[in-house]
C-alpha positions as CSV (number, residue, x, y, z in Angstrom):
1,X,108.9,112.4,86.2
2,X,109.2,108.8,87.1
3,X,108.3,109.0,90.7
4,X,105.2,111.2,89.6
5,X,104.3,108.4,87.2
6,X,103.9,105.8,89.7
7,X,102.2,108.1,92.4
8,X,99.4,108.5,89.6
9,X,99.4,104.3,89.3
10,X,99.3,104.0,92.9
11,X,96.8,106.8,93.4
12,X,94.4,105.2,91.0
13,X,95.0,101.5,92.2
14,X,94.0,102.9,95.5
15,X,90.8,104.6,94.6
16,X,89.9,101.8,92.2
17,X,90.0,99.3,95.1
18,X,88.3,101.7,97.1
19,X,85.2,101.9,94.6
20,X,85.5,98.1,94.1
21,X,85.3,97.4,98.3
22,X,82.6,99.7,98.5
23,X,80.1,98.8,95.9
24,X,80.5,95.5,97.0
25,X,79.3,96.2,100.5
26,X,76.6,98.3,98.8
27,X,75.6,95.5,96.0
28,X,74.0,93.5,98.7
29,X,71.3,95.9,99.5
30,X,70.1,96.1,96.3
């Protein structure tokens, strides 16, 4: 149960900083 709680955390850290590197890139364009 553990492990599968931090997979989810990590999971969601990832994507977050995904959507965060990628508006950035697409901010300046606007």
């Amino acid at each position: 149960m553990q492990a599968f709680f931090y997979m989810a955390i990590s999971v969601i850290t990832l994507a977050e900083f995904g959507y965060r590197t990628e508006f950035r890139e697409l901010a300046p364009s606007l």
